[in-house]
C-alpha positions in Angstrom: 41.5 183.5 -115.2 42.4 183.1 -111.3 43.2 186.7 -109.6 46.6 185.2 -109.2 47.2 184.6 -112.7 45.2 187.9 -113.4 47.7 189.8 -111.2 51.0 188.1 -112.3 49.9 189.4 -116.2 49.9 192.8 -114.8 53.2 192.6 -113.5 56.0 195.4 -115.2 58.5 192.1 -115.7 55.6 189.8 -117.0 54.4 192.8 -119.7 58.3 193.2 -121.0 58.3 189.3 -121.4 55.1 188.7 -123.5 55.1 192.0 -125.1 59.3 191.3 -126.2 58.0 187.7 -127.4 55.2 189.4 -129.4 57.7 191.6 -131.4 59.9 188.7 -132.0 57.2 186.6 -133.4 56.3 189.7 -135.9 59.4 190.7 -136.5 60.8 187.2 -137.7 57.9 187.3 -140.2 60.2 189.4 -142.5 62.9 187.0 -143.2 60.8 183.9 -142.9 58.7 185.2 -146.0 61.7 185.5 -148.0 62.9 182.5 -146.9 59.1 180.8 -148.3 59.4 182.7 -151.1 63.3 180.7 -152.2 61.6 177.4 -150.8 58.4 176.9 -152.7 60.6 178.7 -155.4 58.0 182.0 -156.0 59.8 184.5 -158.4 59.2 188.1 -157.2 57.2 188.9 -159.7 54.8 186.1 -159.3 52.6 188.2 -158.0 49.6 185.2 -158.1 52.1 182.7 -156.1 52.6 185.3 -153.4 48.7 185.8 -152.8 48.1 182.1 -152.8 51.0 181.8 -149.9 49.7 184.5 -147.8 46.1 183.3 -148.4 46.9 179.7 -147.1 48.8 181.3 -144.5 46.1 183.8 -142.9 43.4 180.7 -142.8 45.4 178.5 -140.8 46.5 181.8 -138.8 42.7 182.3 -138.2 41.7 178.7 -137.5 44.6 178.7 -134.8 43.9 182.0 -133.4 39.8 181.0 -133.4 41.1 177.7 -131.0 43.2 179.9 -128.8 40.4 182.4 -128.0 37.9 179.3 -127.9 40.3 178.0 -124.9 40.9 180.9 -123.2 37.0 181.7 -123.3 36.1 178.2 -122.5 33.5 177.9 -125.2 33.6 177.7 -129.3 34.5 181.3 -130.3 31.9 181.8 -133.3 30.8 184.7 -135.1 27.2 186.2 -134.6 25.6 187.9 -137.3 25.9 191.4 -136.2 30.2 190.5 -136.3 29.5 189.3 -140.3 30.3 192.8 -141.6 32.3 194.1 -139.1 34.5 191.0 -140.0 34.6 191.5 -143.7 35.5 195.0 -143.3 38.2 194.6 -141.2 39.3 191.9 -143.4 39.7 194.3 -146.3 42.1 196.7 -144.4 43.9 194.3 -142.3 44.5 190.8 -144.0 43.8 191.6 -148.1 45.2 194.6 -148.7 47.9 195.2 -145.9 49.1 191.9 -147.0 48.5 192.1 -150.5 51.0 195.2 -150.7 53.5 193.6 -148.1 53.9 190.3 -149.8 54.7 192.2 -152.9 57.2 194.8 -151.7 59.2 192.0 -149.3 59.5 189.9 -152.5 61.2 193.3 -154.0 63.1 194.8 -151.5 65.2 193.8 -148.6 64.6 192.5 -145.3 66.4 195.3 -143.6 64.6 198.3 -145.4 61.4 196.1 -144.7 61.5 196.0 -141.4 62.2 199.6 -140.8 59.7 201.1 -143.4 57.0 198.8 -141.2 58.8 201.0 -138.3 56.7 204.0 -139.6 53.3 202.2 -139.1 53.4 203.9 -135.7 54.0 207.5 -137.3 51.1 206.4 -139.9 48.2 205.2 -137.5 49.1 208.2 -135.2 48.7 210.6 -138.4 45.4 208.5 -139.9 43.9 208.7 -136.5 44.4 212.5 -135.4 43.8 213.5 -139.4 41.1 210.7 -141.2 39.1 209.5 -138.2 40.0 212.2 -135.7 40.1 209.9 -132.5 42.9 211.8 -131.0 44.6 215.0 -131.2 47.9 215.1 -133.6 50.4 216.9 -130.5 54.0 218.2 -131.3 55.0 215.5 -129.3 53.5 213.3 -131.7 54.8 215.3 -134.9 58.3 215.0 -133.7 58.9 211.8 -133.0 57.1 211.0 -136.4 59.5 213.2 -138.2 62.3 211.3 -137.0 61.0 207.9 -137.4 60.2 209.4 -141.4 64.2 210.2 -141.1 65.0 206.8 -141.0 63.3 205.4 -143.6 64.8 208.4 -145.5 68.3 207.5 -144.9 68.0 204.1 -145.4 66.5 204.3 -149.0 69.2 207.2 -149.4 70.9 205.1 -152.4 67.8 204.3 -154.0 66.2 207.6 -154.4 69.4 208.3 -156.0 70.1 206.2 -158.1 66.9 204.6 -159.1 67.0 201.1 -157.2 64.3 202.2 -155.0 60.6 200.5 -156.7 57.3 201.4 -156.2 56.4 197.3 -156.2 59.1 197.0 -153.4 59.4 199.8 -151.0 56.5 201.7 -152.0 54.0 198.9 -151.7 55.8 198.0 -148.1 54.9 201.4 -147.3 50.9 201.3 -148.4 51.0 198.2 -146.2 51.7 200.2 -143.4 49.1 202.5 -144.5 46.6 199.3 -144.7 47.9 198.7 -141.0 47.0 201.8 -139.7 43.1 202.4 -141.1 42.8 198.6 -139.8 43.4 199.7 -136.3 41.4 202.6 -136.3 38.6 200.6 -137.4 39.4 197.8 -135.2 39.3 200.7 -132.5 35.8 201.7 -133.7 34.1 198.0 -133.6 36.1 197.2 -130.3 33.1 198.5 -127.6 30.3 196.5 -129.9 31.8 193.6 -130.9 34.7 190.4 -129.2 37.9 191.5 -131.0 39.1 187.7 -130.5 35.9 187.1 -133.2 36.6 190.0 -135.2 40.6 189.6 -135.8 40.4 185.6 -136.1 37.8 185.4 -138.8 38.8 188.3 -140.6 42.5 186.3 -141.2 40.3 183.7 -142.7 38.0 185.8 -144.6 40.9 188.1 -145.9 42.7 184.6 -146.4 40.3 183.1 -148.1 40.1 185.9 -150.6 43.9 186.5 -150.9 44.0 182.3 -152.2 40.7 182.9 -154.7 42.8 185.7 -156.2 46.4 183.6 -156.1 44.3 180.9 -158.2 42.6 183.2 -160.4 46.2 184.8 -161.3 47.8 181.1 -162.2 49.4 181.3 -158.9 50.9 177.9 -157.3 52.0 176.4 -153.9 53.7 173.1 -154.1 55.2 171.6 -150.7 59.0 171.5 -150.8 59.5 169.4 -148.6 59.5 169.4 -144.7 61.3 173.0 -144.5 58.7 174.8 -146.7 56.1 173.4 -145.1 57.8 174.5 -142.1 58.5 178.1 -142.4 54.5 178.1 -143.9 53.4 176.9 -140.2 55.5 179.1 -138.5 54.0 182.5 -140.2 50.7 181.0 -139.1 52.0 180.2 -136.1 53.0 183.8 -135.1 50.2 185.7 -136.4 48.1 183.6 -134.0 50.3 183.5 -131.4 51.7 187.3 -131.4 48.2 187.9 -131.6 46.7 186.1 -128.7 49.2 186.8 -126.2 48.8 190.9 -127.3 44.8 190.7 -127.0 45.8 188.9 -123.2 48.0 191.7 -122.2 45.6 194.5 -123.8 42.4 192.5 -121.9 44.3 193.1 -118.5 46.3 196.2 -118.8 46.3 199.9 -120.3 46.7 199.7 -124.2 49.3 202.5 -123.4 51.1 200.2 -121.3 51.4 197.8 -123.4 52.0 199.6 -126.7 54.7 201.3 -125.5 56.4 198.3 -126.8 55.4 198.4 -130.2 59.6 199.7 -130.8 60.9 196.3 -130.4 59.2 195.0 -133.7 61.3 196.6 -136.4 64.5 195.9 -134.3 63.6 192.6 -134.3 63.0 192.4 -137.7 66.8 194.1 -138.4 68.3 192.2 -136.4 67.0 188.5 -137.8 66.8 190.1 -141.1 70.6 190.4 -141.0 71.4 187.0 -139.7 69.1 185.2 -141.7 69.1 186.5 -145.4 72.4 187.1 -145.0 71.8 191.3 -145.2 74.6 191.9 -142.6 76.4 194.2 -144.8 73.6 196.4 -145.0 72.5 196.2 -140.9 75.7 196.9 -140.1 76.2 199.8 -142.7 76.1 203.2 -141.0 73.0 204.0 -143.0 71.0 200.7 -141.7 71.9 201.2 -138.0 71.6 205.2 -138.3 68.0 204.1 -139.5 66.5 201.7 -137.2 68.4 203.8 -134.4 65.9 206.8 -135.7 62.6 204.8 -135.9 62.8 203.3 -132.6 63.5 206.7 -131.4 60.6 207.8 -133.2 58.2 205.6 -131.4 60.0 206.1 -128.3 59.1 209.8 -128.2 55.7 209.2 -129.5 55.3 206.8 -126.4 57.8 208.6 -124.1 54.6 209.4 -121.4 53.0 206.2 -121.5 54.1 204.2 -118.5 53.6 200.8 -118.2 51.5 199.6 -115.6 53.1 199.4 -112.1 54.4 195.8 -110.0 
């Protein structure tokens, strides 16, 4: 890119923009997977249905996020063989088994407590880092905006600890997503200095894909267009995984990650906020218990953040 266009992307107003169309992108993805579900009709315990959708999904994901990165590096972004197992690795954390759990417990639980449980992700990676892989020190700072980020998911599964509406297949496997999530950045973290991320995070979606469809059809799971919406809302989650993605890795390739991540709060407010107006959850965003919630998690990650400033215009 020109130094023009190289300064303008390091601009405090440009970062907001692309980093608030990022968390839009991700955060829509919890309503328009419901949605998917009710349009290619997959019950919630079609467990071999919901692979098969998020398989299809992450290939054409990959395959639009491998011809985004091929533009923007001006050649055909291809893997070498030293990125093979790098790739299939990562795949395993951060496509099959983040997904594999997330399709499940969105198909069991609602999109508001979805969103905010995928709030804690933050708290998670911080506590997998400074305890598992030991990349960075666990600080009080860090342990008290965790604590009340954990608040909020707390409060808004209140009712189903209590009276027994809260599942392990829902909210529980939403949660081991986010556990997924956060080894899958620390190990993206470790191959970053050896290997192009753009390679690494665009054919792990289609590796991960590719093995997430395999085990749809091996279950008896099915995908049958229904008609142009389905087809759709299945573009548009491929759509924003590549997208989200390629304009992050931009704004990480020409500012501070701390800059830039500071931002990460916006995600689960987006996904409130559309989960609400979309799947009709209003009653329980607007509840005092779903706004105490995302209130507390965006908090949370606020605190955690709260000395990261973003790069200066």
């Amino acid at each position: 890119m020109s130094e023009k266009t190289t300064a303008l992307l390091r601009k405090t107003p440009v970062i907001c923009l692309v980093a608030g169309i990022c968390s839009f992108l991700w955060g829509s993805a919890f309503p328009f997977i419901k949605i998917g579900y009710d349009l290619f009709s997959i019950a919630a315990d079609d467990t071999g249905s919901q692979m098969l959708f998020a398989g299809i999904r992450f290939i054409l994901a990959g395959i639009l996020a491998a011809i985004a990165g091929s533009f923007i590096r001006k050649k055909p972004l291809l893997p070498e063989k030293k990125d093979i197992a790098p790739i299939f690795i990562l795949s395993l954390f951060q496509t099959i088994l983040q997904y594999f759990f997330f399709y499940i417990g969105m198909a069991n639980t609602s999109g508001v407590k979805g969103s905010v449980i995928i709030g804690s992700s933050s708290f998670v990676a911080i506590l997998v880092a400074s305890l598992v892989f030991r990349t960075e020190k666990l600080t009080v700072k860090k342990v008290i905006g965790s604590i009340i980020g954990f608040s909020g998911i707390i409060i808004i599964n209140m009712q189903g600890l209590t009276d027994g509406t809260m599942k392990i297949t829902g909210e529980g496997f939403v949660f081991l997503s986010t556990v997924a999530y956060a080894f899958s950045s620390c190990i993206m973290k470790k191959y970053s200095d050896r290997h192009d991320t753009f390679i690494l995070s665009s054919y792990q979606f289609i590796a991960g894909g590719i093995v997430m469809s395999a085990a749809g059809l091996l279950m008896n799971g099915h995908v049958s267009a229904s008609g142009f919406s389905g087809i759709a809302v299945l573009l548009y989650l491929s759509f924003l995984s590549a997208a989200a993605y390629t304009l992050w890795s931009i704004l990480l390739k020409y500012n501070e990650v701390s800059s830039v991540s500071v931002f990460g709060f916006m995600n689960p407010m987006f996904g409130f906020i559309l989960s609400a107006i979309l799947l009709d959850e209003r009653s329980e965003a607007t509840g005092i218990k779903g706004i105490l919630a995302i209130i507390l998690v965006c908090i949370g990650i606020f605190i955690v953040n709260k000395n990261k400033t973003v790069a200066k215009s």
